[in-house]
C-alpha positions as a Python dict, from the first residue, in 0.01 Angstrom:
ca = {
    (1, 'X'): (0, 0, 0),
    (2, 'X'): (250, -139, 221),
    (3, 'X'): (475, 195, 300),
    (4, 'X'): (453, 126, 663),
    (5, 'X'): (503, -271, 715),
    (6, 'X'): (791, -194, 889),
    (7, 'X'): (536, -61, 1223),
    (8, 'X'): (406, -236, 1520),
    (9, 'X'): (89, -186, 1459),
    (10, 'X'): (77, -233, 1131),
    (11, 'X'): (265, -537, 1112),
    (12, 'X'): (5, -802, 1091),
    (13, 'X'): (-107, -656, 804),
    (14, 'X'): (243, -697, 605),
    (15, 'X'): (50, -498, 345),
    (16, 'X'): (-229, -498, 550),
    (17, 'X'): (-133, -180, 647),
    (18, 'X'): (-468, -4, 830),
    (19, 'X'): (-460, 217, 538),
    (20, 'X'): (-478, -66, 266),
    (21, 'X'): (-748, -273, 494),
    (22, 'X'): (-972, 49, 528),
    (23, 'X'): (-933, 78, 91),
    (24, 'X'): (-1032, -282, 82),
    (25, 'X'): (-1370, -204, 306),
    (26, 'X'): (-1519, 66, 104),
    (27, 'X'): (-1489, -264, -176),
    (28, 'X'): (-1813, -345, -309),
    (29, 'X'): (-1982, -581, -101),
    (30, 'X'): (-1923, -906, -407),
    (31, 'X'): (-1547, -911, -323),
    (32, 'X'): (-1523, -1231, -236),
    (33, 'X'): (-1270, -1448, 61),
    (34, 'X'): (-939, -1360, 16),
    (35, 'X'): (-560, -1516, 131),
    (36, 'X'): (-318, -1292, 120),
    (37, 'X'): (87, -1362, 202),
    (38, 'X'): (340, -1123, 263),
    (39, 'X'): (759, -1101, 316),
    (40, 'X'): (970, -800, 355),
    (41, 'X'): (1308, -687, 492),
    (42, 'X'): (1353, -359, 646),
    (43, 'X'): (1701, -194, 780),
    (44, 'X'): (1464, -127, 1108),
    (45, 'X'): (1189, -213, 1298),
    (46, 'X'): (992, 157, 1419),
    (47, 'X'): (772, 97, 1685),
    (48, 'X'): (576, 459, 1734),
    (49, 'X'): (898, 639, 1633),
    (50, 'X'): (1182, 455, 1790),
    (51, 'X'): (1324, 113, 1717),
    (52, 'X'): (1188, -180, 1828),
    (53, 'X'): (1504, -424, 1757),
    (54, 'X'): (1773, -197, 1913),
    (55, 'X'): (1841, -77, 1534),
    (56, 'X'): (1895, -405, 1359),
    (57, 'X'): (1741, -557, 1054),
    (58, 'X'): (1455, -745, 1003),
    (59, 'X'): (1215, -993, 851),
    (60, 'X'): (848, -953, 854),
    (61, 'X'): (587, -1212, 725),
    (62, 'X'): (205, -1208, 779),
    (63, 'X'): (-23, -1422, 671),
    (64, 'X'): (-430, -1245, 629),
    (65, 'X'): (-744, -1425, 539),
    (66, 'X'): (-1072, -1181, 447),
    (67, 'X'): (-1458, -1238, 429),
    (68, 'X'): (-1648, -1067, 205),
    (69, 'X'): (-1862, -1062, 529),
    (70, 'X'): (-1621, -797, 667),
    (71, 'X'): (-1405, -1067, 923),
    (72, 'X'): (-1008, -1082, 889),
    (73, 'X'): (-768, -1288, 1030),
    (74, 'X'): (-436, -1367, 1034),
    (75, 'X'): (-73, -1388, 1232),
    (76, 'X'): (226, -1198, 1123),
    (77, 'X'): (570, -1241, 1273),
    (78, 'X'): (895, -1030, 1283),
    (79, 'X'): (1212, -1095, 1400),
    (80, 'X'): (1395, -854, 1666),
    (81, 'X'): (1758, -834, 1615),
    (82, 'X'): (2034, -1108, 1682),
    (83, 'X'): (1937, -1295, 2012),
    (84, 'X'): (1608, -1125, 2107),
    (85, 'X'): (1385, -1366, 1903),
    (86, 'X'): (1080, -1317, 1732),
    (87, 'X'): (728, -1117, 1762),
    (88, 'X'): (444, -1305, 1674),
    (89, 'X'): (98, -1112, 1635),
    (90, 'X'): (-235, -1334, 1572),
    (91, 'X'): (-492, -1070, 1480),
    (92, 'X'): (-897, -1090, 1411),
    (93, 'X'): (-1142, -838, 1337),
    (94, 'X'): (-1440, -668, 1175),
    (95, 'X'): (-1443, -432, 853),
    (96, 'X'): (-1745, -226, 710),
    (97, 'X'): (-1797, 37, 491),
    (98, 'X'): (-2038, 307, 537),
    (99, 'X'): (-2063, 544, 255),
    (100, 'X'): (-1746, 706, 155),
    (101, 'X'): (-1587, 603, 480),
    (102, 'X'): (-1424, 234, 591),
    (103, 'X'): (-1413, 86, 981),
    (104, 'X'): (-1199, -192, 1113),
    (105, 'X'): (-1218, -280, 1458),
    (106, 'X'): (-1032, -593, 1663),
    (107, 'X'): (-763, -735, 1867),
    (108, 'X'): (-428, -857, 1816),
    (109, 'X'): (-203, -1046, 2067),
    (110, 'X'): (184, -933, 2054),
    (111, 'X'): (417, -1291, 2176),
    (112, 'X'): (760, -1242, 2221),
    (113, 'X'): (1005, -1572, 2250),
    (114, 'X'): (1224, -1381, 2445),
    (115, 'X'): (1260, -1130, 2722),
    (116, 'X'): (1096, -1056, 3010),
    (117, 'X'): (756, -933, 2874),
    (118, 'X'): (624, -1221, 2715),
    (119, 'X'): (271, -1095, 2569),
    (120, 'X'): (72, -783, 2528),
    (121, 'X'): (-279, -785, 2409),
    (122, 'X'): (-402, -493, 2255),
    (123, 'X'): (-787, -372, 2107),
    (124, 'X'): (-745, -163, 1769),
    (125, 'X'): (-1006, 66, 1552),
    (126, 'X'): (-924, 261, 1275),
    (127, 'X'): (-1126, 477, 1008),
    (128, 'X'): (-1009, 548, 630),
    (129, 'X'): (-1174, 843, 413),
    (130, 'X'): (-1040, 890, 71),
    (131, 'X'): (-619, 922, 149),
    (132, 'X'): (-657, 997, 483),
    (133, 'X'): (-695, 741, 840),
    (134, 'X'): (-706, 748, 1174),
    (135, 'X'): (-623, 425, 1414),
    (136, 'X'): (-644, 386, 1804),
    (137, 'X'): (-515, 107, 2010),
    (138, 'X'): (-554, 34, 2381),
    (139, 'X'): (-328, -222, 2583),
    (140, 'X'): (-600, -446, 2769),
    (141, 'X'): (-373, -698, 2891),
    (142, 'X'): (-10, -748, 2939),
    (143, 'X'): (266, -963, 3077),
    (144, 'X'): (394, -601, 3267),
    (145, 'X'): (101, -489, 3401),
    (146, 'X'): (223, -149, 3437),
    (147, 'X'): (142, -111, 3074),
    (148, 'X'): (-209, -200, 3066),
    (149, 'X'): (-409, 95, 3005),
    (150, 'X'): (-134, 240, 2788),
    (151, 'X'): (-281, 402, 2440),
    (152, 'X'): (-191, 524, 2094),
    (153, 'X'): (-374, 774, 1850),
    (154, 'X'): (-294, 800, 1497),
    (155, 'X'): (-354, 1003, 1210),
    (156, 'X'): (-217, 983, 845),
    (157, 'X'): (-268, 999, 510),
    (158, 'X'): (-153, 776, 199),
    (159, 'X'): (-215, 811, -175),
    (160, 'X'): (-12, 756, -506),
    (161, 'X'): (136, 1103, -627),
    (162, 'X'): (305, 1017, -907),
    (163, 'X'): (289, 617, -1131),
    (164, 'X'): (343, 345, -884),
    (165, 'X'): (481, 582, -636),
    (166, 'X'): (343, 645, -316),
    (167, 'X'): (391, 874, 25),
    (168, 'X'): (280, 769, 371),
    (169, 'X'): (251, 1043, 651),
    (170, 'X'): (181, 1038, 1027),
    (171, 'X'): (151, 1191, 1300),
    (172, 'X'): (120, 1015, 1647),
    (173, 'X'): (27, 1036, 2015),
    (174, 'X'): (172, 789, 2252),
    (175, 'X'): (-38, 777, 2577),
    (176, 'X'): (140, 512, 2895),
    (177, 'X'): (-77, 497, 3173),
    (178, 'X'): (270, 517, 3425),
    (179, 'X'): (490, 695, 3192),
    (180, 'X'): (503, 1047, 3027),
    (181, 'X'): (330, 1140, 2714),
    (182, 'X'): (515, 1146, 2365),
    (183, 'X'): (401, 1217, 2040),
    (184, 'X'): (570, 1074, 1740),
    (185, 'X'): (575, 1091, 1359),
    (186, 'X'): (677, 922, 1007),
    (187, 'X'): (683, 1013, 652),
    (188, 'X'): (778, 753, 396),
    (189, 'X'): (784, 706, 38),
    (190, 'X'): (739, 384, -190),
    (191, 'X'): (770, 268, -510),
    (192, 'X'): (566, -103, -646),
    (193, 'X'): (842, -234, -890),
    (194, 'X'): (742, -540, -1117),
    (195, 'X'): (803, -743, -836),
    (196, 'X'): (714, -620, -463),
    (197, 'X'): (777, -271, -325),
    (198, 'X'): (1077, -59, -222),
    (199, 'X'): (1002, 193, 76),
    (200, 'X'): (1207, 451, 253),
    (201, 'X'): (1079, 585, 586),
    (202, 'X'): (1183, 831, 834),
    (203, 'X'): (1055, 853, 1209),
    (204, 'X'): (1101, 959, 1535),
    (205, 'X'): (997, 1099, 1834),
    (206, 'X'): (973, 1474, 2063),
    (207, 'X'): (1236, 1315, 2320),
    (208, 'X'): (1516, 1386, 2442),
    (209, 'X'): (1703, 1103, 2399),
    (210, 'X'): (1485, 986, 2053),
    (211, 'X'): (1673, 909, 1743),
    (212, 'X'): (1584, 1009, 1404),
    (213, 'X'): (1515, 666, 1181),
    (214, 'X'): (1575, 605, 830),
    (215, 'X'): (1438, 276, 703),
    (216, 'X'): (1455, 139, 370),
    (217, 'X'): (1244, -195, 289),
    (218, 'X'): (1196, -456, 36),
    (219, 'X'): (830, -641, 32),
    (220, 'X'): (687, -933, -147),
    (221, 'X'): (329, -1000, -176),
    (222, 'X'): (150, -1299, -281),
}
């Protein structure tokens, strides 16, 4: 399911979505190594309910490689709008199942080729029971040190209500260790189409000054 590609952190999974790696753990333990490549375009880039390349289009890629041992890997990039360069996001982690329920835990590194805040590196865990997840990440080093220590909680759900369509909701809790508290939220629907997925997503944020997104994407998986 790759509704919410489009999301920072959710980009390196470019289908790797923390939703889609949690339905891969609960896999029976014989899946074996897997390479996985992904492409999309998307109208925005939301980034805990607000944009993340000052409204402008984008193109997201990831590349994913997964053990049947429960170890991922991977990098996925994005570009940010016309002059601000690209993201680049190495990732590694862990994945288990235990009973009905699927873990991921690990860290990702966020480059940027431009700007003033270079890097950002970031722990993640997330959980995954039937449609519904929960993710956490926590900023352990960064370029601007004022945002070390900064957090995010996340819950959602995702399942297939009707043939090859799907809905994505979310609801959010953005935590800055200097800055106030905001909590954010998405809902977005997709259809798979013979080849790749369409989504539409909405987001924003409890702000005064936040917009309200709508973005539509195209993704390619191989």
């Amino acid at each position: 399911m790759t509704t919410k590609t489009h999301s920072k952190k959710t980009i390196r999974f470019l289908s790797l979505s923390m939703t889609t790696l949690a339905l891969g753990l609960a896999a029976p333990v014989a899946v074996q190594a897997d390479l996985e490549f992904h492409v999309g375009v998307f109208s925005d880039y939301i980034d805990n309910g607000e944009s993340k390349s000052d409204n402008n289009a984008v193109v997201q890629g990831g590349l994913e490689y997964s053990h049947e041992s429960g170890l991922f890997a991977g990098v996925a990039m994005s570009t940010l709008g016309s002059g601000e360069g690209q993201e680049v996001v190495p990732f590694i982690g862990y994945g288990f199942g235990l009973g009905e329920l699927g873990f991921e835990l690990g860290y990702e590194y966020f480059y940027y080729t431009e700007g003033d805040d270079r890097y950002e590196g970031e722990i993640f865990a997330g959980v995954e029971y039937g449609p519904f997840y929960a993710e956490t990440s926590h900023i352990v080093r960064a370029h601007d040190r004022d945002t070390e220590g900064d957090t995010v909680y996340l819950v959602g759900a995702s399942d297939e209500f009707m043939t090859d369509t799907f809905f994505d909701v979310a609801l959010g809790y953005d935590r800055p260790r200097n800055d106030d508290n905001a909590t954010f939220w998405s809902l977005g629907v997709g259809r798979s189409l013979g080849v790749g997925e369409i989504s539409l997503t909405y987001a924003s944020r409890n702000e005064s000054d936040a917009q309200n997104l709508f973005v539509a994407g195209y993704t390619v998986s191989f």
